[in-house]
C-alpha positions in Angstrom: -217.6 117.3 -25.8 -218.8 114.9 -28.0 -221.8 114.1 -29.6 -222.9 111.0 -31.9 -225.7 110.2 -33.9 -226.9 106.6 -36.1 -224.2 106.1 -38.8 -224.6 104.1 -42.3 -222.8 100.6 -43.3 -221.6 99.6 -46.3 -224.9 98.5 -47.8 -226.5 101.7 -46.6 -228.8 100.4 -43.8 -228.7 102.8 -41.0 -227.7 101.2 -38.0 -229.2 102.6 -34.4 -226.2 104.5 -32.3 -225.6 107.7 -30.9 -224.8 109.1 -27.5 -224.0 112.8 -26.0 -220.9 112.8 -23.7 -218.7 115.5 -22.0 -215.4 114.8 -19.8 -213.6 117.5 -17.1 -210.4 116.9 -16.2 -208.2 119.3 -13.8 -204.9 118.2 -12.7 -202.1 119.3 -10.1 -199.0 119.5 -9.2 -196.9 120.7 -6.4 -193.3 120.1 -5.7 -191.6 121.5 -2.6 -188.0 120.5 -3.7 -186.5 118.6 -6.6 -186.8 115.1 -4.6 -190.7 115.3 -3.7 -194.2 116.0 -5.5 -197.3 115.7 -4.5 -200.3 115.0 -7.2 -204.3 115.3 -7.4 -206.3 114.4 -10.7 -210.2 114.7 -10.9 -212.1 113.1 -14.0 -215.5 113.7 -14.5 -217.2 112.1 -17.5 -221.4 111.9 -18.6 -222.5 110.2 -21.4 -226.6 111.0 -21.7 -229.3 109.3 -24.3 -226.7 106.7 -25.3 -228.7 104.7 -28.3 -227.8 101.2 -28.7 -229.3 98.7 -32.0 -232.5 96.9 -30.7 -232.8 93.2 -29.4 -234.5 90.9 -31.9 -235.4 87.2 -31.5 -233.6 84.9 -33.3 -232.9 81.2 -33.3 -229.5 80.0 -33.0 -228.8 76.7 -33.7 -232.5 75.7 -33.0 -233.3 77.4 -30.1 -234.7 80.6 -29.5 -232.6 83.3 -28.2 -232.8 87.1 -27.5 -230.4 88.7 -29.6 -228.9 92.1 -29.1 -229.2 94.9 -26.8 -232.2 95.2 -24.2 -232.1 98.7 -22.7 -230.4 101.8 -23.4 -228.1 103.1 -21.1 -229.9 106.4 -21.1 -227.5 107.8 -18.4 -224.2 106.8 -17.4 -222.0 109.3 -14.8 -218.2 108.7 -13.7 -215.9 110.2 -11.1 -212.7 109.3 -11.1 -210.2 110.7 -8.4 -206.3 110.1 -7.6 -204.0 111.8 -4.8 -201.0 110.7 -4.9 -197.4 112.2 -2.6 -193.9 110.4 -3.5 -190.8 111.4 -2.5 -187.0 109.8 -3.6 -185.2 111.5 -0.3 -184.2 108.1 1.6 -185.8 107.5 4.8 -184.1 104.8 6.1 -183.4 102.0 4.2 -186.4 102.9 2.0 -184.7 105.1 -1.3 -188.0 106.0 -2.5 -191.8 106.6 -1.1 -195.1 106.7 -2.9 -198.5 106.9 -1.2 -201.7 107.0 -3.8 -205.3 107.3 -2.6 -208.1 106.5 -5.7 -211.8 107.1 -5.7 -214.5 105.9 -8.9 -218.0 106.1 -8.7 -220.1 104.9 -11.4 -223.9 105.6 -11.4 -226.0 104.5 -14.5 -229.8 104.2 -15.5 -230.8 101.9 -18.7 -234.1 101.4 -19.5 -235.9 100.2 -22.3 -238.2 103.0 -23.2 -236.9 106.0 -22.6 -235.7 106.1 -26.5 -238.0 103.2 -27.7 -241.6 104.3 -27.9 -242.4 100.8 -29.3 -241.9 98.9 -26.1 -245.0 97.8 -24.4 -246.2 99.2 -21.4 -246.0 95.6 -19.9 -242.8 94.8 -20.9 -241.0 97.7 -19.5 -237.6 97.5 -17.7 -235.3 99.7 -16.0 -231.8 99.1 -14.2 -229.8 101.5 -11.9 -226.3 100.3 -11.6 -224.2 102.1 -8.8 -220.4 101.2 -8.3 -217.9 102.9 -6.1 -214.2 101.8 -5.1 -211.6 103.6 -2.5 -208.3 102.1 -2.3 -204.9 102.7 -1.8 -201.2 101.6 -2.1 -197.9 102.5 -0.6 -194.7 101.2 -2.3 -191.1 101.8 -1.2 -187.9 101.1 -3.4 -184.8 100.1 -1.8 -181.4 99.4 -3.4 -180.2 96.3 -1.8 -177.2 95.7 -3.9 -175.3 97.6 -6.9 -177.4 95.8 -9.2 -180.1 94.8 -7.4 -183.4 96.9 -6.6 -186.0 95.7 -4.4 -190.0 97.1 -4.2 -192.6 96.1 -2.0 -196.2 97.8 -2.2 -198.7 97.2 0.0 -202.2 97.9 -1.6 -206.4 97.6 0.0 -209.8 98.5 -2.4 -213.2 98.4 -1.1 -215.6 98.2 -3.7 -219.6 98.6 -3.4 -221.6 97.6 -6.3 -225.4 97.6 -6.6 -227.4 97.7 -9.2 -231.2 96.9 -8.9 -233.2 95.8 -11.9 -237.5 96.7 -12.1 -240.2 96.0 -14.1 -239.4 93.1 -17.1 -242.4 91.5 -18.8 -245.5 90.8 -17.5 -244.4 92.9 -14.4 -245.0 96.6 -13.0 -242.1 99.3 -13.5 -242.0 99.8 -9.6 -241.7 96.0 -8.9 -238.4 95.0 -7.8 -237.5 92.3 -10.9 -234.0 91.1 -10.2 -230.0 92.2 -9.4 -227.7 92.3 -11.8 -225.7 93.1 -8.3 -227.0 92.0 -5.0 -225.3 95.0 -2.8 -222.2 93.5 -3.6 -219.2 94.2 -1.1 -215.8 93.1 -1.5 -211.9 93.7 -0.4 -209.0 93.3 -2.4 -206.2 93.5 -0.4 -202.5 92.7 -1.8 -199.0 92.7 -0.9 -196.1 92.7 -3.7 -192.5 91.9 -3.8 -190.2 92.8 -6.8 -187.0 92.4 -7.4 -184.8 94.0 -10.5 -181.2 92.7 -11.3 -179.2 93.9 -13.7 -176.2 91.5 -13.0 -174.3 92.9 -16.6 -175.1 96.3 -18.4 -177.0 94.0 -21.2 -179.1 91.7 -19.2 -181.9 92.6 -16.6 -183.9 89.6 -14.4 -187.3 90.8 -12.2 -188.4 88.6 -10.3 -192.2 89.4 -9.0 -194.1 87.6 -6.0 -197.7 88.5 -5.5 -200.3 87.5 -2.4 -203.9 88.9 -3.1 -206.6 88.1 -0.3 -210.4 88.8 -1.7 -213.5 88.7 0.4 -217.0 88.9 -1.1 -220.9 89.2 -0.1 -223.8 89.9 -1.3 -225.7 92.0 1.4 -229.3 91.6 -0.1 -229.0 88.2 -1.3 -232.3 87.6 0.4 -234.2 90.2 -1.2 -237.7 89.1 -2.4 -237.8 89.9 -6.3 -241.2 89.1 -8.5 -240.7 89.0 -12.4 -244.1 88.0 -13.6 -245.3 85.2 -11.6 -241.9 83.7 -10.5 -240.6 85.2 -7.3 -237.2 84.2 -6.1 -233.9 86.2 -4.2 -230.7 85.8 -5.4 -229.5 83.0 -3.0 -232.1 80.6 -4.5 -231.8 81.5 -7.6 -227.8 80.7 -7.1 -229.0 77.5 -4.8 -230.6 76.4 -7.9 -227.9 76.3 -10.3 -225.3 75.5 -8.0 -226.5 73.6 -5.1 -224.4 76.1 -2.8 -226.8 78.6 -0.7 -223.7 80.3 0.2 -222.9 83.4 -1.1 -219.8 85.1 0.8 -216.3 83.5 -0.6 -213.0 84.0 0.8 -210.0 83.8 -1.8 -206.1 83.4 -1.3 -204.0 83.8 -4.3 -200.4 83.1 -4.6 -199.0 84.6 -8.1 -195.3 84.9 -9.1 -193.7 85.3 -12.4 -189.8 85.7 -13.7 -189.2 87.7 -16.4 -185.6 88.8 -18.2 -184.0 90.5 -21.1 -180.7 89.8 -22.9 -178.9 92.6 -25.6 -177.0 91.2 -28.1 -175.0 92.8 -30.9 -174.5 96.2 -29.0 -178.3 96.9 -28.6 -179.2 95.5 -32.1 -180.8 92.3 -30.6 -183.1 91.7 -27.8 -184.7 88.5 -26.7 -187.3 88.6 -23.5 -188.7 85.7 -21.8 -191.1 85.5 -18.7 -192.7 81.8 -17.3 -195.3 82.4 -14.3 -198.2 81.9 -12.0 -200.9 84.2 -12.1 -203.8 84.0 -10.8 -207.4 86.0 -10.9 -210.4 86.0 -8.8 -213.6 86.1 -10.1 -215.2 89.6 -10.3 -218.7 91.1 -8.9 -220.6 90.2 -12.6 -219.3 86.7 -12.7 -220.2 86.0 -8.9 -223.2 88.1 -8.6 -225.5 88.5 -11.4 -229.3 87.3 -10.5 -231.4 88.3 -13.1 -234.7 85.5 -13.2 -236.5 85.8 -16.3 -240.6 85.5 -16.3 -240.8 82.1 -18.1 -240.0 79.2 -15.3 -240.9 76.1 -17.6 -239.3 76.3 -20.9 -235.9 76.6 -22.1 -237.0 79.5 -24.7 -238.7 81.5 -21.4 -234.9 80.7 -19.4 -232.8 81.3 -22.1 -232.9 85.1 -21.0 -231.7 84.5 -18.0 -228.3 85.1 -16.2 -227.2 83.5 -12.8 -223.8 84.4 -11.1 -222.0 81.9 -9.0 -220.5 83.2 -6.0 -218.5 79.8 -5.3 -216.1 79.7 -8.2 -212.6 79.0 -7.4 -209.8 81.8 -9.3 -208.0 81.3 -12.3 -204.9 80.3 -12.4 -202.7 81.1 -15.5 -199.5 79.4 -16.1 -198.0 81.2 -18.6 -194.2 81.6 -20.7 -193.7 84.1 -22.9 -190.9 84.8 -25.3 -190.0 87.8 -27.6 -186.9 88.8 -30.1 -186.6 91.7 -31.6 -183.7 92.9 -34.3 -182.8 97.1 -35.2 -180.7 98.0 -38.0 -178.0 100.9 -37.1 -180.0 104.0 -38.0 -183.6 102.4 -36.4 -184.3 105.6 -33.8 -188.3 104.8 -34.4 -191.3 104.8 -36.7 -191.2 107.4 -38.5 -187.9 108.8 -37.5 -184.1 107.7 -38.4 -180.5 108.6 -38.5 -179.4 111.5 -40.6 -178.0 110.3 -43.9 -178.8 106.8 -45.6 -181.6 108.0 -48.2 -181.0 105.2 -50.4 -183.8 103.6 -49.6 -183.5 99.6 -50.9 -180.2 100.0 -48.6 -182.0 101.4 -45.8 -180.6 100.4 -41.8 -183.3 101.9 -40.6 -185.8 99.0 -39.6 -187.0 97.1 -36.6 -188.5 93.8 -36.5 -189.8 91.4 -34.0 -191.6 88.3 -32.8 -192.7 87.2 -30.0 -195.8 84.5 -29.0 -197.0 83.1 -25.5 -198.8 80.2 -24.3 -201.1 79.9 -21.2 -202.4 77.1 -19.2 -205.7 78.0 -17.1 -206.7 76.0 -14.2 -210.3 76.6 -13.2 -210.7 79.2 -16.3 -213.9 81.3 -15.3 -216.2 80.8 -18.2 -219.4 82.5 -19.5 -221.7 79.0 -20.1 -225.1 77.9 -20.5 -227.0 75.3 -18.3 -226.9 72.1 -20.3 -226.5 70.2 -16.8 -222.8 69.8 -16.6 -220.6 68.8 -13.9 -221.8 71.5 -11.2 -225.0 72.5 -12.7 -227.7 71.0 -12.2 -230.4 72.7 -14.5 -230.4 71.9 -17.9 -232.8 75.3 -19.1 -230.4 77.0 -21.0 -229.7 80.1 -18.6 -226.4 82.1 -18.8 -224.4 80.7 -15.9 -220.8 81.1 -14.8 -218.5 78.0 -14.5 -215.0 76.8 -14.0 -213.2 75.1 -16.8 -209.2 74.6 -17.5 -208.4 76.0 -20.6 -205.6 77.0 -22.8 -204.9 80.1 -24.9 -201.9 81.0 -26.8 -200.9 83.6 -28.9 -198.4 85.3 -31.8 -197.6 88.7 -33.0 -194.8 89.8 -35.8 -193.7 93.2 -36.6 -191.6 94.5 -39.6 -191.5 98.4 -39.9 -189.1 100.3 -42.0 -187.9 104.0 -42.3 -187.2 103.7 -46.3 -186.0 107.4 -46.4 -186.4 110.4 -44.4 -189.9 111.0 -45.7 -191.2 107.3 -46.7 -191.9 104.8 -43.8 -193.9 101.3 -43.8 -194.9 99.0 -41.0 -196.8 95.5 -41.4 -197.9 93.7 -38.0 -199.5 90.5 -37.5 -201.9 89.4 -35.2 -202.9 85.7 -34.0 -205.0 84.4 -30.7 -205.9 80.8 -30.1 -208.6 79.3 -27.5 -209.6 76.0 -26.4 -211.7 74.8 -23.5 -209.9 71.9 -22.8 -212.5 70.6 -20.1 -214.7 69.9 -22.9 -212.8 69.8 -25.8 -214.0 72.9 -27.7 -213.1 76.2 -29.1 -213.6 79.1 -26.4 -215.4 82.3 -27.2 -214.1 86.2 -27.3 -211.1 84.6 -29.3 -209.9 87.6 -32.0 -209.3 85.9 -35.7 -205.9 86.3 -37.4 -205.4 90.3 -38.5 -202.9 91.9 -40.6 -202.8 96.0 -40.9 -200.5 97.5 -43.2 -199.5 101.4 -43.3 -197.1 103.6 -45.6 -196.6 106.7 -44.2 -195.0 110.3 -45.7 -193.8 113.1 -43.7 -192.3 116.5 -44.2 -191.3 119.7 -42.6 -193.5 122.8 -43.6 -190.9 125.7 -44.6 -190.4 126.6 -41.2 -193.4 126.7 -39.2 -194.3 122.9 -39.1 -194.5 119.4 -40.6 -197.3 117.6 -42.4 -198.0 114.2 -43.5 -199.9 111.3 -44.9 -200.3 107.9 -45.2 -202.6 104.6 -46.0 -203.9 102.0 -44.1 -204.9 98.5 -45.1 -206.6 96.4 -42.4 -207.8 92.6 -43.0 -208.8 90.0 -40.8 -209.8 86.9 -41.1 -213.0 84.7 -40.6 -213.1 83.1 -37.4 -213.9 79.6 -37.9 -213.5 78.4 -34.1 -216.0 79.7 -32.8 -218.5 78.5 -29.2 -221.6 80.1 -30.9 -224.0 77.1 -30.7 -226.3 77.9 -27.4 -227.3 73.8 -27.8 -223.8 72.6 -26.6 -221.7 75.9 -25.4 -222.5 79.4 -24.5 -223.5 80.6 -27.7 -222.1 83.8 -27.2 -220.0 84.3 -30.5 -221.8 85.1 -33.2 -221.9 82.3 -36.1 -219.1 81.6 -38.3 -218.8 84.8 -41.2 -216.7 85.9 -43.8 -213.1 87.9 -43.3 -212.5 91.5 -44.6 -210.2 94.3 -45.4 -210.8 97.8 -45.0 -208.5 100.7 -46.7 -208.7 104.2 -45.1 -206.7 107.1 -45.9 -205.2 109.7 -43.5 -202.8 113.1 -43.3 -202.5 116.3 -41.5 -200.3 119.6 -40.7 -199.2 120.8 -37.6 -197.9 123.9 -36.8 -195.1 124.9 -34.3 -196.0 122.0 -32.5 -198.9 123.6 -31.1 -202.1 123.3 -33.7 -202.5 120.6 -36.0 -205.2 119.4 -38.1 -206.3 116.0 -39.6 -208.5 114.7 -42.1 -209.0 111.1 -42.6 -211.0 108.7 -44.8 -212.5 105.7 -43.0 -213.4 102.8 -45.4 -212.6 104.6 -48.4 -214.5 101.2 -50.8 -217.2 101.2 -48.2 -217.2 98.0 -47.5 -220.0 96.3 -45.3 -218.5 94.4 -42.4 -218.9 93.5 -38.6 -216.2 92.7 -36.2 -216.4 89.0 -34.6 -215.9 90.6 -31.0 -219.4 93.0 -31.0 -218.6 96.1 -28.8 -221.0 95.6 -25.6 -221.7 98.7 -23.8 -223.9 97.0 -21.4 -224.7 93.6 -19.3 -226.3 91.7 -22.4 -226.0 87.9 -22.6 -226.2 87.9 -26.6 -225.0 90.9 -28.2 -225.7 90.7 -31.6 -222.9 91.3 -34.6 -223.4 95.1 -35.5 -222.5 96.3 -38.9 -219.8 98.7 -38.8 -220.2 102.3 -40.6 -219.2 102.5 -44.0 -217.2 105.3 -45.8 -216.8 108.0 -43.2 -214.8 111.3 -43.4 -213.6 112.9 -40.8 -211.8 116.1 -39.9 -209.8 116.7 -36.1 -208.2 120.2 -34.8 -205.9 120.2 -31.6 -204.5 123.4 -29.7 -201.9 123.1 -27.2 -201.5 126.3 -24.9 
């Protein structure tokens, strides 16, 4: 059970949060003999009167945009269930069997009154999003060789996904207003081949071919829906945008991707590579969304809107990867080395690695604005969805040392990189440079436990390529801001492994920051940059029984 109320930044301005949420779980197990088991997990999880901070109006870059979060979502309920049988007695040529059935449901009201007394009766909104998916896979392993394993799965997901939007501005709480999803229905059906060779004890090659065959509709495409004076459906609000009436899309997607490891030096050195083809269809809010807005003749009045496109093509990612990574002789993990070797500027106890990747996107699926581009034909400003090519790379380093028994220090780096190359600028959702740094101590407790503690210093960078100008781009990053660093403090006790306590400082300078990436807990266009809470303590007990 949790429960969550409005926190303070760094500067002390209260920000507008909070939320009440409680999550069942029950999982079983049953196995009949030591070469079969069959599984069942239920989840159930509510989250009620989640707040969120309040839209405001803002101009970006001249033009007037909605900035924030519109409704609450006042309700949100989740089911989750898996069933799952595998056995490893051979049947055949198959060595091992696994069947898995899954079922989610997902039912959710957000509205823009329920905790906001200042909205106007007239301007009134309220969404019901409902989501459900059954699938399932069946995978059998087979050793075809010595050193060679083979896997092929064979997996099918329905999913249903509805979610009707009423009232809006200028417009009646009972009147139907828009879909953020159409009564979507679509099948993802797959088939995979792996292969694992291990043709010496230090190298391993897999080799993994994928087919993935998606079908899509929109049932009530041609429902009516009146926001203020405009009345539309979905298909003509798509037609208008896109030219393309249709709104049912067949996809065939071919993926495949290599991938090995070669030990060097005993086990001391490892160095990982991986080149492929992957590709993605475009999912239900990317195709889907049809959400007019009230204002039909200016681009301030349309800039609120967000159209779908059920014709996109699927990404295709062609991406190589490559990794090293180095141990010295008593490196067992973080936190934990060999016995003996205290001496600790002679310590082998230490792991670092490097490894960075580079991907080429064909027909990238992009979050855009109307500016009339190739495909589009209005130029009003609405949130559309578009196909670009792109190309996105990445870095990450890690150096981590156990100094002694008790003393141990890690430092990782972080780097992404994003460029629409279609149109020769920077992409959004791209994460700045970040560094964190932690020291850790640990010790045994007499004899009944351990304790420990430790620092942690976390900076990141401004982000200065950003796509936060609504005029040219999407808009959707927010504009260009300042880096920070925030230093929190941690430790705790445990006790015969089965109760432990921590305690924790968060922000110990209470700094006043916002991350680039704002967390969005609902359909938004524009979330706005949310201040993050300033010095926060907190205390956390576990029991294991």
């Amino acid at each position: 059970m949790e429960k969550a109320g409005q926190y303070e930044d760094g500067n002390g301005a209260k920000v507008r949060t909070g939320y009440d949420r409680h999550t069942e779980q029950i999982a079983m197990a049953y196995r009949p003999n030591g070469d079969s088991s069959m599984r069942l997990m239920v989840v159930h999880d509510l989250i009620d009167d989640h707040k969120l901070p309040l839209a405001a109006t803002v101009s970006q870059s001249g033009v007037t945009l909605s900035e924030g979060y519109g409704a609450d979502p006042v309700r949100t309920e989740r089911t989750l269930g898996v069933a799952s049988v595998e056995t490893a007695r051979p049947l055949g040529v198959v060595d091992k069997l696994k069947a898995e059935v899954r079922f989610s449901e997902l039912q959710r009201a957000a509205n823009n009154f329920q905790h906001r007394p200042e909205t106007a009766t007239a301007s009134r909104n309220e969404a019901r999003p409902n989501r459900q998916e059954i699938g399932g896979t069946l995978s059998g392993e087979s050793a075809l060789a010595d050193t060679l394993l083979g896997r092929l799965s064979l997996s099918a997901k329905s999913i249903w996904h509805d979610a009707e939007r009423y009232g809006g501005p200028a417009t009646a709480l009972t009147t139907l207003s828009g879909f953020q999803f159409p009564g979507v229905e679509m099948w993802e059906n797959s088939a995979n081949v792996d292969l694992a060779w291990k043709p010496a004890p230090q190298t391993s090659v897999n080799l993994g071919l994928r087919y993935d065959y998606v079908v899509a509709d929109a049932t009530k495409a041609d429902t009516s829906t009146t926001v203020g004076s405009f009345t539309s459906t979905s298909r003509q609000l798509y037609a208008m945008y896109y030219g393309n009436s249709s709104v049912s899309r067949d996809d065939h997607l071919f993926s495949v991707k290599l991938d090995g490891e070669q030990k060097l030096m005993g086990d001391s050195l490892s160095l990982t590579g991986s080149v492929g083809r992957i590709m993605r269809a475009a999912d239900t809010i990317e195709r889907y969304f049809a959400l007019p807005s009230v204002n039909n003749a200016t681009v301030a009045g349309t800039a609120s809107r967000q159209i779908g496109n059920p014709n996109m093509a699927p990404e295709a990612h062609y991406r190589a990867e490559a990794g090293a990574a180095l141990k010295g002789d008593d490196w067992v993990d973080y936190g934990r080395k060999r016995p003996g070797g205290d001496d600790w500027a002679a310590s082998r106890s230490w792991r670092m690695s490097v490894s960075g990747y580079v991907d080429e996107v064909k027909d990238f699926i992009s979050r855009d604005r109307a500016h009339g581009q190739s495909g589009v034909l209005l130029n009003d400003n609405a949130f559309i969805w578009r196909n670009v090519d792109a190309r996105l790379a990445g870095a990450d380093a890690e150096f981590a040392v156990n100094l002694t028994r008790h003393w141990s220090t890690r430092l990782v780096l972080s780097y992404r990189w994003g460029h629409n190359t279609s149109e020769g600028r920077a992409l959004y959702g791209i994460s700045p440079l970040e560094g964190n740094w932690l020291v850790d101590y640990q010790d045994t407790l007499a004899d009944i436990g351990s304790w420990n503690a430790g620092a942690k210093l976390r900076a990141v960078a401004a982000q200065g390529r950003t796509d936060s100008d609504p005029r040219t781009g999407s808009g959707y990053d927010v504009a260009t801001r300042g880096g920070f660093a925030l230093f929190d403090l941690y430790g705790g006790v445990q006790f015969h492994d089965t109760v432990g306590l921590r305690l924790g400082v968060d922000n110990v300078l209470d700094k006043t920051y916002a991350e680039h990436l704002p967390a969005n807990a609902t359909d938004d266009a524009n979330p706005s940059s949310v201040n993050g809470p300033g010095r926060s303590f907190y205390a956390r007990a576990v029991a294991t029984f």
